[in-house]
ZAMARGU-4260 file (C-alpha; in steps of 0.2 Angstrom, whole numbers, plus 5000, padded with zeros to 4 digits):
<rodrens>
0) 5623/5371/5501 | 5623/5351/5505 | 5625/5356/5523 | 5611/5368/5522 | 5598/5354/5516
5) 5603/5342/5529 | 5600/5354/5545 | 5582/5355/5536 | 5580/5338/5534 | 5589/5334/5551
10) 5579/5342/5561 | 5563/5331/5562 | 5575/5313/5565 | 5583/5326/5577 | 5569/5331/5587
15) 5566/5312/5590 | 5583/5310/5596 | 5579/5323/5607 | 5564/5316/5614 | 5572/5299/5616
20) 5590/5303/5625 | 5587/5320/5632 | 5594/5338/5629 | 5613/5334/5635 | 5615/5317/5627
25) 5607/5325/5608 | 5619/5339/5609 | 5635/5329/5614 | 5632/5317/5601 | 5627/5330/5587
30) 5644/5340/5590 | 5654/5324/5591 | 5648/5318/5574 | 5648/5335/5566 | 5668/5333/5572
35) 5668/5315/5564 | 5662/5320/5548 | 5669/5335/5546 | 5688/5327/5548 | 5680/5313/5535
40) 5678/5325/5523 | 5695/5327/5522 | 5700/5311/5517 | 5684/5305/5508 | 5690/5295/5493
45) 5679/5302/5480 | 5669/5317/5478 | 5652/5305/5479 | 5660/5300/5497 | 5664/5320/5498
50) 5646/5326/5497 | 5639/5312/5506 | 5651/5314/5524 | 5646/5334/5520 | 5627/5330/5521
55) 5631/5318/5536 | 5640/5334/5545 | 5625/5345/5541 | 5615/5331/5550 | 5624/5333/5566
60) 5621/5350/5565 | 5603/5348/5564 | 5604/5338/5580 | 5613/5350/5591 | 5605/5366/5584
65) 5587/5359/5588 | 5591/5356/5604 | 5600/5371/5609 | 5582/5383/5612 | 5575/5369/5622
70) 5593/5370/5631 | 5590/5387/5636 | 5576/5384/5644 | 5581/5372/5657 | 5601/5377/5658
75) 5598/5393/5661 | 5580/5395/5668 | 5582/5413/5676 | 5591/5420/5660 | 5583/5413/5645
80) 5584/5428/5633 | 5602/5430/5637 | 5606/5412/5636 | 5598/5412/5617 | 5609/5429/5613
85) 5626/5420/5620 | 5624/5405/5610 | 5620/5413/5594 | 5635/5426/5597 | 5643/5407/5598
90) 5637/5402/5584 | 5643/5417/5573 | 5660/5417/5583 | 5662/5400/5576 | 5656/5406/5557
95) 5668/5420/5557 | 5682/5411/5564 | 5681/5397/5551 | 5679/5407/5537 | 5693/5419/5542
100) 5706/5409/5551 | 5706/5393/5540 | 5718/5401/5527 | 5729/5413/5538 | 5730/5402/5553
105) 5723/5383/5551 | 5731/5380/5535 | 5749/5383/5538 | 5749/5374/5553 | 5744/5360/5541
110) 5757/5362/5532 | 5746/5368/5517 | 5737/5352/5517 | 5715/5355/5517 | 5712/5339/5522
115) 5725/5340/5538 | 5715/5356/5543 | 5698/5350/5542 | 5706/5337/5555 | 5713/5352/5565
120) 5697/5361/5567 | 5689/5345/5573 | 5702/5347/5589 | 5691/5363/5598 | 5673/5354/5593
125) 5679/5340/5604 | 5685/5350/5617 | 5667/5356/5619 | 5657/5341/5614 | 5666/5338/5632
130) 5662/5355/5641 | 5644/5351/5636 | 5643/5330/5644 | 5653/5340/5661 | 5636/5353/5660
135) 5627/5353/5677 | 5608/5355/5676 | 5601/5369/5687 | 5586/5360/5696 | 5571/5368/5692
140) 5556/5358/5699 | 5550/5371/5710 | 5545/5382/5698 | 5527/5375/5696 | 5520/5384/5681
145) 5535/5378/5669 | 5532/5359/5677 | 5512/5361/5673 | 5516/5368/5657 | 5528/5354/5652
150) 5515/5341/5657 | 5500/5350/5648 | 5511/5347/5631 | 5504/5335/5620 | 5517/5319/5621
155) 5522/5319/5602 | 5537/5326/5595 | 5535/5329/5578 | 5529/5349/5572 | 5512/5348/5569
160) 5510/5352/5548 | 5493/5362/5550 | 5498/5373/5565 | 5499/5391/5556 | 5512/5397/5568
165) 5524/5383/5562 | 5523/5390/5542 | 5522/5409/5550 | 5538/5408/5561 | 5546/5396/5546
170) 5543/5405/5533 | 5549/5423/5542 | 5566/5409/5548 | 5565/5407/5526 | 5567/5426/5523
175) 5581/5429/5535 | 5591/5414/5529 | 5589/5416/5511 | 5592/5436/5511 | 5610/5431/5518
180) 5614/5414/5507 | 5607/5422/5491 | 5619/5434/5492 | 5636/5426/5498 | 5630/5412/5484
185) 5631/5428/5466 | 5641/5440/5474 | 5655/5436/5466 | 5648/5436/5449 | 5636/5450/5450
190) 5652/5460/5453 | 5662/5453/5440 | 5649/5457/5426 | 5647/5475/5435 | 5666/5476/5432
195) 5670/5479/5452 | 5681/5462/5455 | 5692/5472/5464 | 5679/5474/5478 | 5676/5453/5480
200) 5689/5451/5493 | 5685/5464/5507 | 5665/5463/5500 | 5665/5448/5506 | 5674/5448/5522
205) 5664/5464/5528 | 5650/5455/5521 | 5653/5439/5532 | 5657/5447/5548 | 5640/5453/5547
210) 5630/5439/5558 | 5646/5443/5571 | 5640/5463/5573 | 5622/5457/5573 | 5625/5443/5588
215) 5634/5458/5597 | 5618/5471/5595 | 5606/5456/5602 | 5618/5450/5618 | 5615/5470/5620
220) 5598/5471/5619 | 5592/5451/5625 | 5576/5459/5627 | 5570/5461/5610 | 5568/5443/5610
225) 5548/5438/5608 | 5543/5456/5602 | 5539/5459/5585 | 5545/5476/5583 | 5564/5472/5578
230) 5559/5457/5568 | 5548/5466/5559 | 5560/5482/5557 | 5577/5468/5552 | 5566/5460/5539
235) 5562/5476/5531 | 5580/5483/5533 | 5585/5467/5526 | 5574/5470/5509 | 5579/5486/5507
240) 5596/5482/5507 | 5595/5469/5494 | 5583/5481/5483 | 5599/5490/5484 | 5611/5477/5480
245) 5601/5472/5465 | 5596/5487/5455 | 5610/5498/5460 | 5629/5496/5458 | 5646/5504/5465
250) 5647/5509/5483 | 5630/5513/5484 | 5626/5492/5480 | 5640/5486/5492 | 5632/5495/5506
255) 5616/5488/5502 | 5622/5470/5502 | 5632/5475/5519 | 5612/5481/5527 | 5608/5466/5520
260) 5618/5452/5530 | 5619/5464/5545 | 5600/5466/5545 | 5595/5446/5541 | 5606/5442/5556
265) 5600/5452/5567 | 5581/5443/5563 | 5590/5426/5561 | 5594/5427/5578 | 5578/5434/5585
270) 5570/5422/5576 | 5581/5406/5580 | 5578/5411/5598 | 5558/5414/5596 | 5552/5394/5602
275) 5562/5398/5619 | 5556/5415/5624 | 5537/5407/5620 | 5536/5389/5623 | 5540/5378/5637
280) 5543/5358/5639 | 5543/5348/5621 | 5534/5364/5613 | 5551/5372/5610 | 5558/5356/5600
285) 5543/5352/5588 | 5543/5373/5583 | 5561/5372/5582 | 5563/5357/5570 | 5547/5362/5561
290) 5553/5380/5560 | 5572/5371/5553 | 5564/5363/5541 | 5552/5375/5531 | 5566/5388/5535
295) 5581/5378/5528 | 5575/5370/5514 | 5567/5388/5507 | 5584/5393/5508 | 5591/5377/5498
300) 5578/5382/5484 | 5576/5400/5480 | 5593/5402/5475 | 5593/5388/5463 | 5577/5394/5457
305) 5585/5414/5453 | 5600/5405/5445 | 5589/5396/5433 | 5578/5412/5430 | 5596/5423/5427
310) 5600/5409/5415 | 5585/5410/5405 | 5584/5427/5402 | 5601/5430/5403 | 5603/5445/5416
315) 5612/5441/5431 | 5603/5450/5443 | 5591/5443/5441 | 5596/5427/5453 | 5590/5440/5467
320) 5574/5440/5461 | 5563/5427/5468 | 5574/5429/5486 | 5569/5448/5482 | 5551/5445/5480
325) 5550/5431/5495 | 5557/5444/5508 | 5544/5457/5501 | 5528/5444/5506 | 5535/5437/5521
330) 5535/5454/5527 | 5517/5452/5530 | 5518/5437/5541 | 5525/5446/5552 | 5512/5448/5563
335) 5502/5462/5572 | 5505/5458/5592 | 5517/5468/5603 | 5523/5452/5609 | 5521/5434/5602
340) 5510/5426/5611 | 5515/5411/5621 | 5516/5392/5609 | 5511/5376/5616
</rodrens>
């Protein structure tokens, strides 16, 4: 989780790298250290040095995934709901394939050694840390309403803490990130005390193709970006799938946690894109990072606070509780507008 706390914590220093060198130069230099200190952790000495390179990598995260909404906005003016669903669709491609390919593929071309494939995935990430300095900018200076939009935004950089929108979009971006983490985090022992182990390994792989299914149904369907329809219907799928997870068991519970992932995707990704489909200029950076950071460092903390609570009282499912109840009373942030109106 390491990772997790730094893309929440990122995000503000990121959004004033953003400001300072530009879209293209943040991004470059967020995939190329990710790469650097991802291969570090590979051959960090101790396991102090191993968790701090982890949180530096989560750092670089941070930087380029603030940037990306604003990216869409000025790299593919004409297209900006489709360019939000091809990146995310990115973005899970990227979680699937590490998760899936590290142990079948990565690993014996290491020759079995973890540290030599941590190095090895650090080949691609460079290869497109160059695709991206090589980008060509469309020019867009003759559409004058995003030029008088971008010079009516106020000059600072930083989310403003007392703008509502900020918490409402952040804590919805909480509820869809938790739902999923909370669950890949007690999976595995929930099942063992139910007595269904054998069901771990595929659970889990079905479990983390998930955001890849979601990232599909919204390249499909670009235009539910902004609308608060299939936000509001993902987030309630999304609680009703861990409802089922946690009081049921069997089949029945798998399929609940399977709803679950699928489901807090799908408003993962509507959400992630949100600050491009209703903000323009350096609006999309300060509700990204502010939206990162109340939405990432949730996710850090509830489970922690379930595994304490299951501890104490000593019932495991009870680790799904607070998550549980979070996603319940998000629900109402949702919001009653067709649309979300526009964010400056």
């Amino acid at each position: 989780m390491l990772p997790v706390v730094a893309v929440a914590f990122g995000a503000i220093p990121a959004a004033l790298l953003i400001e300072r060198f530009g879209l293209k130069a943040a991004i470059v230099f967020g995939v190329l250290f990710m790469a650097a200190a991802s291969s570090a952790r590979g051959y960090a000495p101790s396991s102090l040095m191993l968790f701090v390179v982890s949180v530096l990598m989560g750092f670089g995260v941070a930087v380029f995934q603030t940037a990306l909404p604003a990216a869409t906005r000025v790299w593919t003016p004409g297209h900006i709901a489709l360019g939000n669903a091809v990146y995310l669709n990115g973005m899970m491609v990227g979680e699937v394939s590490g998760a899936g390919l590290t142990l079948p593929l990565v690993l014996p071309l290491a020759g079995g050694d973890w540290r030599v494939a941590l190095l090895l995935w650090s080949i691609p990430i460079l290869v497109i840390a160059v695709a991206a300095a090589f980008v060509r900018t469309p020019h867009v200076s003759s559409d004058k309403s995003e030029t008088a939009a971008h010079n009516m935004t106020p000059a600072k950089t930083l989310p403003s803490w007392n703008d509502a929108r900020v918490w409402q979009y952040g804590l919805l971006l909480a509820g869809s990130v938790v739902l999923f983490y909370v669950i890949n985090s007690y999976v595995g022992l929930i099942l063992e005390a139910r007595g269904e182990s054998a069901a771990l390994a595929w659970l889990l792989l079905l479990f983390n193709a998930t955001p890849l299914m979601a990232s599909f149904v919204v390249l499909a369907a670009p235009g539910w970006i902004g609308k608060r329809g299939p936000i509001a219907a993902s987030a309630g799928m999304a609680v009703v799938g861990l409802a089922g997870f946690t009081f049921l068991s069997g089949w029945v519970s798998w399929l609940g946690a399977l709803l679950t992932g699928f489901a807090a995707s799908v408003e993962l990704i509507l959400l992630v894109s949100l600050p491009a489909a209703i903000a323009k200029g350096r609006a999309v950076t300060r509700l990204t990072a502010g939206m990162t950071l109340i939405g990432y460092g949730i996710a850090f903390i509830l489970p922690m606070i379930g595994g304490w609570f299951a501890k104490g009282v000593g019932w495991l499912e009870f680790s799904l509780f607070p998550t549980l109840l979070f996603g319940v009373v998000v629900l109402v942030l949702v919001g009653r507008e067709r649309r979300y109106p526009p964010y400056t």
